[in-house]
N, C-alpha and C positions, 0 to 999 in steps of 0.2 A: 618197282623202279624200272623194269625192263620194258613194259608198254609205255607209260611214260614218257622215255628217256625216244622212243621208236616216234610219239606224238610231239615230244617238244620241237625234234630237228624236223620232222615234216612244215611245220608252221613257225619256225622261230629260224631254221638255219642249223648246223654242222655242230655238236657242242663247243661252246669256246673255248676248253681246256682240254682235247680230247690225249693231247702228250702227255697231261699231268694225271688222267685215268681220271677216274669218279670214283670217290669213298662215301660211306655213309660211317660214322662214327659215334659207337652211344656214348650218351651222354647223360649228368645226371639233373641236366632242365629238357625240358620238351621239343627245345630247336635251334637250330641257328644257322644262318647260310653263313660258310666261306667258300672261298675261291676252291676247286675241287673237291672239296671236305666236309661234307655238310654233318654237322652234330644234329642225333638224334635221339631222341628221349622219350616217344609217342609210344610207350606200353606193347610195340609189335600187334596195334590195334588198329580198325578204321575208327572215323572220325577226328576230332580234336583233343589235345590232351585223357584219353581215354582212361578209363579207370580214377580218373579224379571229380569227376562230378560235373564236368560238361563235357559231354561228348561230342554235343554238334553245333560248332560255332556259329557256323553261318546261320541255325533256325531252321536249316532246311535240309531232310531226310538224305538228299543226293549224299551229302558228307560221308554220311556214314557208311558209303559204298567202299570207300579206299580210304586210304593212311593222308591225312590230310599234311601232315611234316612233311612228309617227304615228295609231297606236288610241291607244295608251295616253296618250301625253301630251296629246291633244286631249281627252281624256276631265276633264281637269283642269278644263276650261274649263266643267264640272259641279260637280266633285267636286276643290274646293281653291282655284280662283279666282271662284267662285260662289258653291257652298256653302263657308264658311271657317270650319275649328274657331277658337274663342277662343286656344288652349291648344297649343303641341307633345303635348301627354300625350295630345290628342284626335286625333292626327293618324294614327287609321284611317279616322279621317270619311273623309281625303281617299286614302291610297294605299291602302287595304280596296276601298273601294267605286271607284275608277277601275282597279281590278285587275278586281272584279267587272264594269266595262263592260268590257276584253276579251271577259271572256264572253260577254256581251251580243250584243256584235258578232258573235262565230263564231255564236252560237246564231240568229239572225238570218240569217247569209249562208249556215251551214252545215249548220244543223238543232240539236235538242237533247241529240240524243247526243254527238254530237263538242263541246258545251259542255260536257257532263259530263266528256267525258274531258279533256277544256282544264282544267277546274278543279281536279280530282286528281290532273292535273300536277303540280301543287303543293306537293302532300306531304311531297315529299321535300328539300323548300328550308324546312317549318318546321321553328324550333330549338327553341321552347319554353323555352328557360331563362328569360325573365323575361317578364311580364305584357303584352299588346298593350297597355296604359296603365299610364303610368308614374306618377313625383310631379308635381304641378303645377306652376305657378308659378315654375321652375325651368330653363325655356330646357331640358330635356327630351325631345330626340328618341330615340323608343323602337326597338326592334329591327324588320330584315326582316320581322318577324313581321306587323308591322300589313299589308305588301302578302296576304302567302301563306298564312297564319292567318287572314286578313280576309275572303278569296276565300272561301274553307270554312265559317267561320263565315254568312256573307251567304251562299249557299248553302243552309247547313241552314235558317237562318231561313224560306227561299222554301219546301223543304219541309216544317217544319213546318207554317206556313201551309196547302199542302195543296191551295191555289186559284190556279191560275197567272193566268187574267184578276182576280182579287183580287188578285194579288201586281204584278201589270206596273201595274193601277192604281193602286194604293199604291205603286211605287218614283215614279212622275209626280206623286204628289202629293207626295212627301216631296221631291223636286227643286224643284219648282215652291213649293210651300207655305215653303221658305227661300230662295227665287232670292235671288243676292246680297243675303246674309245671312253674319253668325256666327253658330254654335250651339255647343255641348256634347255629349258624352255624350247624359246627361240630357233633352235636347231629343231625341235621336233616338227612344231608348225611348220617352219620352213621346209623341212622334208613333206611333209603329208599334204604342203599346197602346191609343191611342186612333183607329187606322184600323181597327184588325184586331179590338178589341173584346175583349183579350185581354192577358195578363201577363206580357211576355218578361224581369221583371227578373232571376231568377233564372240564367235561360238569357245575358243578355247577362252578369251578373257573373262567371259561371264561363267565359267565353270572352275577356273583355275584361280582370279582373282578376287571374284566377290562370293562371301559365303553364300549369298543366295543364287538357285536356281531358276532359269527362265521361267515366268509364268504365263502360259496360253490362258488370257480373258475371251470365255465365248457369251454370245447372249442372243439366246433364241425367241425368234417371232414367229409366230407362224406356219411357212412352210420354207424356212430361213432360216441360217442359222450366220451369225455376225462371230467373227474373231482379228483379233493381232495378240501381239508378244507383249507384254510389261518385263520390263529387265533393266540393268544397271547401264548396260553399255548402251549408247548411245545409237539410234539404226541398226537394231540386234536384227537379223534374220535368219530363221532354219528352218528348213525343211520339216514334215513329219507328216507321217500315218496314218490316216481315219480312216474308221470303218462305216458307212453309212448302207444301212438297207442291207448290210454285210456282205458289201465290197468293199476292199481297200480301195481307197484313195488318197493321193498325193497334195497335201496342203502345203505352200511356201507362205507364210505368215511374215508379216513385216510386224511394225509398230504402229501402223496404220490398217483402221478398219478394213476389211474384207469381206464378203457373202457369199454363202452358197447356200443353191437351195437345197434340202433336208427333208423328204415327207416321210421317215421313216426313224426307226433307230439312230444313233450316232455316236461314235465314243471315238477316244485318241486312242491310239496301241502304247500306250502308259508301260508295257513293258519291255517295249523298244525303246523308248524315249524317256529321260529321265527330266522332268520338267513338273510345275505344279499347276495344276488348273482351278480356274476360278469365276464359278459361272455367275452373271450380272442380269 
């Protein structure tokens, strides 16, 4: 709890309850975040649920470094008893982004690769059949997807972005700038296009309202390689990552064909970027 607790306020801000202390309280289920009190039930083990037969939820070995209860649900005490969507429809505000503090944490205690690979653990727990945001007003809690679709999603955002000290000071500001507060959707975008100086609406609508993920169509000739985007939104554009001849470089992909020439290897950084590719 006490590194942790040292990592969350480095990159989230001050805890938000720091008058009301910090409890951890067993419990006789596995967890649950409240406002300074988080119940806890995780067998005094690392991983997930320990001692019952899954250890490691995520799929991936980092887990089982630390007490996976007591990251995650403390992380609420940012991201759902702090920051608080209006709405269930919004509620990757809160399990999106306190999945993304996992990461946070490993990347912190363990480096940035092993965050990498913490967070494309994930993968293979999203389902995609319906939208990370659902109908409003409707007492509406949406699928799994907002935790494990939320991670990836928050992820590509950081590297789109592109600027990790840009990016760590702008997740503090967006903490801090709604400390106990409700927000929206809406409020979030609007903060992160006016830190970053920049227009994610199109990139948050095809992640947060269509179940499906952007797809990069490439199709190679020669010593050429042809791409754009297939996606729901309309003039979908985003940035991302190849590696060609193994060097990164910078693609801005529209919906309209594009070329560059290739006489070597080529692959997208697929695990910076959460998107599906599909070559023609």
């Amino acid at each position: 709890a006490k590194p942790m607790m040292v990592t969350y306020q480095k990159y989230f801000g001050e805890y938000p309850f720091i008058e009301d202390g910090y409890k951890l309280i067993q419990a006789p289920y596995t967890g649950m975040e409240h406002q300074s009190a988080v119940t806890y039930g995780n067998a005094f083990q690392n991983g997930y649920n320990s001692g019952r037969g899954n250890p490691d939820w995520t799929g991936v070995g980092i887990s089982l470094k630390f007490d996976f209860i007591i990251i995650h649900e403390t992380g609420h005490e940012w991201f759902g008893n702090s920051l608080t969507s209006y709405d269930f429809a919004d509620a990757w505000i809160h399990e999106g982004w306190c999945t993304y503090a996992e990461a946070v944490y490993v990347e912190d205690q363990f480096g940035y690769d092993d965050a990498i690979k913490y967070i494309n653990g994930y993968k293979s727990k999203v389902g995609s059949k319906y939208p990370m945001i659902g109908p409003p007003s409707v007492s509406h809690w949406p699928t799994s997807d907002i935790y494990f679709k939320g991670i990836l999603f928050i992820n590509t955002l950081r590297h789109i972005i592109n600027d990790d000290d840009k990016w760590w000071a702008g997740v503090k500001a967006f903490t801090t700038s709604f400390k106990k507060s409700h927000l929206n959707t809406a409020d979030v975008l609007n903060f992160f296009n006016g830190y970053f100086d920049d227009d994610f609406e199109k990139i948050f609508d095809q992640y947060l309202y269509f179940n499906e993920i952007p797809t990069l169509v490439i199709s190679t000739n020669k010593n050429q390689i042809k791409y754009r985007w297939k996606s729901n939104v309309e003039g979908f554009d985003m940035p991302l990552d190849v590696k060609i001849q193994g060097i990164i470089t910078r693609l801005f992909p529209t919906s309209d064909w594009q070329t560059i020439a290739s006489e070597g290897d080529f692959s997208v950084l697929e695990n910076l970027f959460y998107l599906n590719i599909e070559y023609i």
